[in-house]
ZABAMI-274200 format. One record per residue: x, y, z of N, C-alpha, C, O in turn; residue in one letter; residue number from 1. Coordinates in nm, 3 decimals. Layout:
! residues N
+---------+---------+---------+---------+---------+---------+---------+---------+---------+---------+---------+---------+------+-----+
!     n_u !     n_v !     n_w !    ca_u !    ca_v !    ca_w !     c_u !     c_v !     c_w !     o_u !     o_v !     o_w ! code ! pos !
+---------+---------+---------+---------+---------+---------+---------+---------+---------+---------+---------+---------+------+-----+
!       X !       Y !       Z !       X !       Y !       Z !       X !       Y !       Z !       X !       Y !       Z !    A ! NUM !
...
+---------+---------+---------+---------+---------+---------+---------+---------+---------+---------+---------+---------+------+-----+
END
This chain:
! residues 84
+---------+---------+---------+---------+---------+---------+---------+---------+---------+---------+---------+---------+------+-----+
!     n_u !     n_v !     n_w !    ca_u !    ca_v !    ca_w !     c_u !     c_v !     c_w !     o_u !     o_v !     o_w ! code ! pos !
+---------+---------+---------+---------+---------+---------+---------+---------+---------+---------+---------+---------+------+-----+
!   7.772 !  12.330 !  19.151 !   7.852 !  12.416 !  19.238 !   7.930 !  12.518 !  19.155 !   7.934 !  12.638 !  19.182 !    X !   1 !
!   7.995 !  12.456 !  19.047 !   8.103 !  12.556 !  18.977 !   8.016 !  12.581 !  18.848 !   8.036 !  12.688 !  18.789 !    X !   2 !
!   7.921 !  12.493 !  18.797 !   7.917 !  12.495 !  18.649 !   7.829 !  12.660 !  18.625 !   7.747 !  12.719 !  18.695 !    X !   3 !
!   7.884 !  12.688 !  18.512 !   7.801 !  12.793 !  18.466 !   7.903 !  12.915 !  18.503 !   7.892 !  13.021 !  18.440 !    X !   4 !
!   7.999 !  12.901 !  18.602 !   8.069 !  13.024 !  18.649 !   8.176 !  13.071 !  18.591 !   8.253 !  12.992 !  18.538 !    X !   5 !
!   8.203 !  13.214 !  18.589 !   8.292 !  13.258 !  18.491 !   8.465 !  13.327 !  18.567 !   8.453 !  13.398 !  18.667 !    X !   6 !
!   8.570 !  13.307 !  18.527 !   8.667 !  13.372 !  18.578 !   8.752 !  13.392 !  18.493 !   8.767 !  13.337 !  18.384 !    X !   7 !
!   8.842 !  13.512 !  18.566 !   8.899 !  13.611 !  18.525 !   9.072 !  13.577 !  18.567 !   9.093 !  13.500 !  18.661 !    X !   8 !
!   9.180 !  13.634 !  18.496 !   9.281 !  13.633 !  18.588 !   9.355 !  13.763 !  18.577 !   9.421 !  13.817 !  18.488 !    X !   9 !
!   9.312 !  13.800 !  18.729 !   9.343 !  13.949 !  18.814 !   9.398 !  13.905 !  18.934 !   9.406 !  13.794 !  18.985 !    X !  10 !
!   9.444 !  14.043 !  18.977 !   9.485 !  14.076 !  19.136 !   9.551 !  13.952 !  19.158 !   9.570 !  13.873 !  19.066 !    X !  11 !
!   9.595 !  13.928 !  19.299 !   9.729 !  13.841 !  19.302 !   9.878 !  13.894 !  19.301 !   9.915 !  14.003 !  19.258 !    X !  12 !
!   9.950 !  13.803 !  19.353 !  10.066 !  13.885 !  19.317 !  10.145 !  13.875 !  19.164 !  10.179 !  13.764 !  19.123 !    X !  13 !
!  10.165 !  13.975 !  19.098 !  10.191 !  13.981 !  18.963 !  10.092 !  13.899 !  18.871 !  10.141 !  13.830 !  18.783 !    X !  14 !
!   9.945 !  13.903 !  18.889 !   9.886 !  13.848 !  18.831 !   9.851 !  13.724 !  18.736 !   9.815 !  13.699 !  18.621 !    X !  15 !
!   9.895 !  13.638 !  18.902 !   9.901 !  13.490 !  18.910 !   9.772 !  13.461 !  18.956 !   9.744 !  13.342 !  18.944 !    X !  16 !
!   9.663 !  13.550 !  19.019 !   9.563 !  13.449 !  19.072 !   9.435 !  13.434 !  18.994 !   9.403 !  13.528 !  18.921 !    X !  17 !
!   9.359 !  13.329 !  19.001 !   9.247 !  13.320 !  18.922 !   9.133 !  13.332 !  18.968 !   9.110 !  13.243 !  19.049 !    X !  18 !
!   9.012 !  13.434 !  18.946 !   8.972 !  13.470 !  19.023 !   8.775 !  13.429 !  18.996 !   8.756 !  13.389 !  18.882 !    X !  19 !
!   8.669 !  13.434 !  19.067 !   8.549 !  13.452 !  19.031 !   8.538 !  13.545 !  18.964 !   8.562 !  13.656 !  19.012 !    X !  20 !
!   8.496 !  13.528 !  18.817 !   8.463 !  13.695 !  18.755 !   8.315 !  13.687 !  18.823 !   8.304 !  13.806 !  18.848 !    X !  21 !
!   8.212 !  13.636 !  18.863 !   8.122 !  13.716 !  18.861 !   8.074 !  13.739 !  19.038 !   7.960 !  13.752 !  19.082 !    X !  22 !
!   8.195 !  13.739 !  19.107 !   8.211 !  13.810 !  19.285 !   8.069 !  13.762 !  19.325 !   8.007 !  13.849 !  19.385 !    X !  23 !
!   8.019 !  13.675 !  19.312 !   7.897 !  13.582 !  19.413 !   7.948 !  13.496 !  19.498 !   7.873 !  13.427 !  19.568 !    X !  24 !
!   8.122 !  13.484 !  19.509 !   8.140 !  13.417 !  19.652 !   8.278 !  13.471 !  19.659 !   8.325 !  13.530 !  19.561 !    X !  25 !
!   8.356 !  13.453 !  19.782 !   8.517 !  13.435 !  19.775 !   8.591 !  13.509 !  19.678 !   8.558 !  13.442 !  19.579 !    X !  26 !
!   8.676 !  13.607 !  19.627 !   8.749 !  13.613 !  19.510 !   8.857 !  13.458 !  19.470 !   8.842 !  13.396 !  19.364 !    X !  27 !
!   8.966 !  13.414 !  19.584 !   9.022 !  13.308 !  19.548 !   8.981 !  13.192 !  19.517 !   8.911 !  13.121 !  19.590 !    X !  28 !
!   9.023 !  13.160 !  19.395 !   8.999 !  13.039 !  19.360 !   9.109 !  12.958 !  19.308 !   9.103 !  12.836 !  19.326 !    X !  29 !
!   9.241 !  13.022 !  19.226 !   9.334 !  12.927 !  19.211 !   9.439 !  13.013 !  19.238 !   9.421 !  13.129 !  19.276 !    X !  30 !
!   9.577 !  12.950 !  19.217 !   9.682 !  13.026 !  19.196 !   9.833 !  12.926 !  19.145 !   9.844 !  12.810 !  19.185 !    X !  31 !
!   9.933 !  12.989 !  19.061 !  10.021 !  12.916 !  19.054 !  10.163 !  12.957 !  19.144 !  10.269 !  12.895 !  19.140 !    X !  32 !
!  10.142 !  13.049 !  19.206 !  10.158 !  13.126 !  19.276 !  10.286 !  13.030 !  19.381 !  10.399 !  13.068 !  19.408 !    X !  33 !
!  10.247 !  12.953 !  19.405 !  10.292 !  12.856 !  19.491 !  10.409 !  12.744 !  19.411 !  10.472 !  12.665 !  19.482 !    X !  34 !
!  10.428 !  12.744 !  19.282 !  10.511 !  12.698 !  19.184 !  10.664 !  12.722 !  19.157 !  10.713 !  12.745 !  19.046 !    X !  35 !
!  10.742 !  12.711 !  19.295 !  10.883 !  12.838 !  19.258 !  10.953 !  12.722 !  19.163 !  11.075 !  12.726 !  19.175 !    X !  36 !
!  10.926 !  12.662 !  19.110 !  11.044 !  12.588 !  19.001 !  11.012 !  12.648 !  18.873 !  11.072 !  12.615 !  18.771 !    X !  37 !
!  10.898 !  12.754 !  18.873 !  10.850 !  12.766 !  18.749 !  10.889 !  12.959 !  18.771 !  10.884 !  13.017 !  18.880 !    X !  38 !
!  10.928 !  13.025 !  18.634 !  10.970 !  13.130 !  18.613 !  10.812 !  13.240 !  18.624 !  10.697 !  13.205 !  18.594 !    X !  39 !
!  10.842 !  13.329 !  18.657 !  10.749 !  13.390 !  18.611 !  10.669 !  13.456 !  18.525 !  10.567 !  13.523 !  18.547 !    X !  40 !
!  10.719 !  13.432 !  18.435 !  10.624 !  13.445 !  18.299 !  10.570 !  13.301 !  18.264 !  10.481 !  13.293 !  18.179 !    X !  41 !
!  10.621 !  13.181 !  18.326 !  10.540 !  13.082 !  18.333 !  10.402 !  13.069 !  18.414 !  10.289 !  13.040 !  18.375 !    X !  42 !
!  10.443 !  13.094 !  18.520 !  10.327 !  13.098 !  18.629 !  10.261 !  13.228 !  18.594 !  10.154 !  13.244 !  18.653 !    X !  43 !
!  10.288 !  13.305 !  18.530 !  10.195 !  13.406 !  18.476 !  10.089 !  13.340 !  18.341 !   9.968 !  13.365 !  18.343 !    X !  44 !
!  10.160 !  13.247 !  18.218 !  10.075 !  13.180 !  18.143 !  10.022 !  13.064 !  18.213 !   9.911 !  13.033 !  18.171 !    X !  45 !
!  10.065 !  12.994 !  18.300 !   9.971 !  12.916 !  18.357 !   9.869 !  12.968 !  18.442 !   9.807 !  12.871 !  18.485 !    X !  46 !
!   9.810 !  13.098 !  18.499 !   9.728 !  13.139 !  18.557 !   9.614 !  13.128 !  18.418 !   9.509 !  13.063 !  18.418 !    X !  47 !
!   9.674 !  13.218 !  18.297 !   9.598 !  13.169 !  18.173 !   9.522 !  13.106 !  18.116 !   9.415 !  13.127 !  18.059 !    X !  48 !
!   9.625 !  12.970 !  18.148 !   9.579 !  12.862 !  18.086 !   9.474 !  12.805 !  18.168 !   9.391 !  12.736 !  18.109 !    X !  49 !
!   9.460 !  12.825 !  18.313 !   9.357 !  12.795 !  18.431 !   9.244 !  12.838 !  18.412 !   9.138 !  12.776 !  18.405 !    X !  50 !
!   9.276 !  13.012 !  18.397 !   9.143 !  13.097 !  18.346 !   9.077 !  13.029 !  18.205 !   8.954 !  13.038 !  18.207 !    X !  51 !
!   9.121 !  12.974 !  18.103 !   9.085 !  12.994 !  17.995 !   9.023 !  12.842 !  18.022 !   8.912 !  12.813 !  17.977 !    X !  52 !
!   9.087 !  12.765 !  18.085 !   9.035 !  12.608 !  18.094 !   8.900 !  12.640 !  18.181 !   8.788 !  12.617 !  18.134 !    X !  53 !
!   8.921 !  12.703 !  18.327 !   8.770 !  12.679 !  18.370 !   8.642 !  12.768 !  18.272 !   8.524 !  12.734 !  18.282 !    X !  54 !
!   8.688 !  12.893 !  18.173 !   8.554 !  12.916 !  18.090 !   8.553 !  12.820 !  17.996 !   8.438 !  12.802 !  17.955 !    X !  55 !
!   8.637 !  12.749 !  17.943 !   8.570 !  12.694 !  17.850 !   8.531 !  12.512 !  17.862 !   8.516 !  12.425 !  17.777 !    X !  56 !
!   8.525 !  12.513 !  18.025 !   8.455 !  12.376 !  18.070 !   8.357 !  12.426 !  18.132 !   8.277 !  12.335 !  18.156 !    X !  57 !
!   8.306 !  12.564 !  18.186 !   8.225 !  12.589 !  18.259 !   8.061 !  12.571 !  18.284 !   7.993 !  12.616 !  18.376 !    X !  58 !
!   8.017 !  12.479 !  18.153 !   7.851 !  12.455 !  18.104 !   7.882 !  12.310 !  18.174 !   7.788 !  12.253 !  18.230 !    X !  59 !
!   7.995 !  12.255 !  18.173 !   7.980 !  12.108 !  18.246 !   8.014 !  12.105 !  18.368 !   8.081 !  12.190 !  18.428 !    X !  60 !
!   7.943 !  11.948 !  18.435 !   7.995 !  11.910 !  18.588 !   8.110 !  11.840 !  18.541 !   8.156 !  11.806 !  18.432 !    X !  61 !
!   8.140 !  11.830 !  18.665 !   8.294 !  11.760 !  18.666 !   8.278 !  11.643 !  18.612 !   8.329 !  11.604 !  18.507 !    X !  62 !
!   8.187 !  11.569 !  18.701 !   8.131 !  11.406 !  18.625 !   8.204 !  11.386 !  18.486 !   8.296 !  11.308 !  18.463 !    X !  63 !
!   8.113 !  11.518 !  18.356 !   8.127 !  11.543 !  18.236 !   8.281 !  11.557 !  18.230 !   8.328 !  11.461 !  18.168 !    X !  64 !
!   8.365 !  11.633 !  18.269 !   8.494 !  11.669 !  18.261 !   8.602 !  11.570 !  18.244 !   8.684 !  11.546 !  18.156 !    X !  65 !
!   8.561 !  11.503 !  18.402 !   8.629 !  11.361 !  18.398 !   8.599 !  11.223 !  18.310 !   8.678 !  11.132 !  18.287 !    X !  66 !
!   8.501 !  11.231 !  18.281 !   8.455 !  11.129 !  18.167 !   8.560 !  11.183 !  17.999 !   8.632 !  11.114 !  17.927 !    X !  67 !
!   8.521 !  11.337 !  17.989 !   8.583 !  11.387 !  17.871 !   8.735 !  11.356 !  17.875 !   8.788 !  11.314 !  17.772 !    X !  68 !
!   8.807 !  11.374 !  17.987 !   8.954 !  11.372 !  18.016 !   8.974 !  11.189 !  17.976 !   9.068 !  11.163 !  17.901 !    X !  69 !
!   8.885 !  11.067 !  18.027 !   8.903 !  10.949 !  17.994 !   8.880 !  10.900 !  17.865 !   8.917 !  10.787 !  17.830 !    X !  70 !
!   8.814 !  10.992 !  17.785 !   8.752 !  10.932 !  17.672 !   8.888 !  11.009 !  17.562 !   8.929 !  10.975 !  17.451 !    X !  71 !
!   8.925 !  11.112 !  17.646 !   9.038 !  11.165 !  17.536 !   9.178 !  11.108 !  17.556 !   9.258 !  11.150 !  17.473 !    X !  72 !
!   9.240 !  11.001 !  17.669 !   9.310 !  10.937 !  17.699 !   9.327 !  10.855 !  17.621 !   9.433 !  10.813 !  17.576 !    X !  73 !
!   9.178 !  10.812 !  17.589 !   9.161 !  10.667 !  17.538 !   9.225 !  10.689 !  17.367 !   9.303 !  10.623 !  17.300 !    X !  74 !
!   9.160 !  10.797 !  17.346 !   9.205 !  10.828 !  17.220 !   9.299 !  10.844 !  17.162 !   9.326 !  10.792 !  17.054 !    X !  75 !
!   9.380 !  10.938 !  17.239 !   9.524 !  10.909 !  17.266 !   9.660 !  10.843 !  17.221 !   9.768 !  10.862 !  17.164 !    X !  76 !
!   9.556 !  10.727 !  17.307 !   9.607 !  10.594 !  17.374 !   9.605 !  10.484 !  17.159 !   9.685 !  10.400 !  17.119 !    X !  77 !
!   9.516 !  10.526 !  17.107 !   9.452 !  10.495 !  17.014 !   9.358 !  10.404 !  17.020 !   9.312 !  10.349 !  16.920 !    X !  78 !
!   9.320 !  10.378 !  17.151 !   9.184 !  10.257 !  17.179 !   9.087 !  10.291 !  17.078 !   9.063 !  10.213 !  16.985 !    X !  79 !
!   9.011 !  10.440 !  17.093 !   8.921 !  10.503 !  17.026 !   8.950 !  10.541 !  16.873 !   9.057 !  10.597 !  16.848 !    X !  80 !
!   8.855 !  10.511 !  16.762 !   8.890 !  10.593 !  16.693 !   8.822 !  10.716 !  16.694 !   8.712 !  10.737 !  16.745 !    X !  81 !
!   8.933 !  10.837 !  16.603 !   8.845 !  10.940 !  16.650 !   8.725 !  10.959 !  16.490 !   8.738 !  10.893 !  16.386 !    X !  82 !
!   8.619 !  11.062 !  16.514 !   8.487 !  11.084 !  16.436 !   8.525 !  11.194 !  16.368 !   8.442 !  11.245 !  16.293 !    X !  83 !
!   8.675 !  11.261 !  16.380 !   8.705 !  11.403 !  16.291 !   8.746 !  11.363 !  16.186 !   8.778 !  11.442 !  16.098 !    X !  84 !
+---------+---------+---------+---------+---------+---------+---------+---------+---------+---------+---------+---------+------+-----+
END
């Protein structure tokens, strides 16, 4: 559904929203927009950090994502050792 897709963060108000870069469906897709405890140059780097997280998970399914998010918990956690 998502994998492979690329986004951008444009348009919105003050350029909080995160958007489909490649306009094959919907423009909205996230926003922090909705965050008033957070300043706005926060919710401006967290639109960022959204954009920059879905390109650089975007070759995986979620399946993959959520497995990666448990296996890096674990590590963490120090269950795992790590291979670096």
């Amino acid at each position: 559904m998502f994998q492979g897709r690329k986004y951008v963060q444009q348009g919105g108000y003050k350029g909080w929203a995160v958007r489909f870069a490649d306009n094959l469906s919907a423009p909205g897709v996230a926003t922090t927009s909705y965050s008033f405890a957070m300043s706005d140059k926060e919710r401006y780097e967290m639109a960022r950090r959204i954009t920059a997280a879905l390109n650089l998970t975007s070759k995986y399914t979620i399946d993959q994502i959520e497995a990666m998010c448990v296996a890096q918990a674990a590590r963490d956690a120090g269950k795992i050792q790590s291979s670096d």
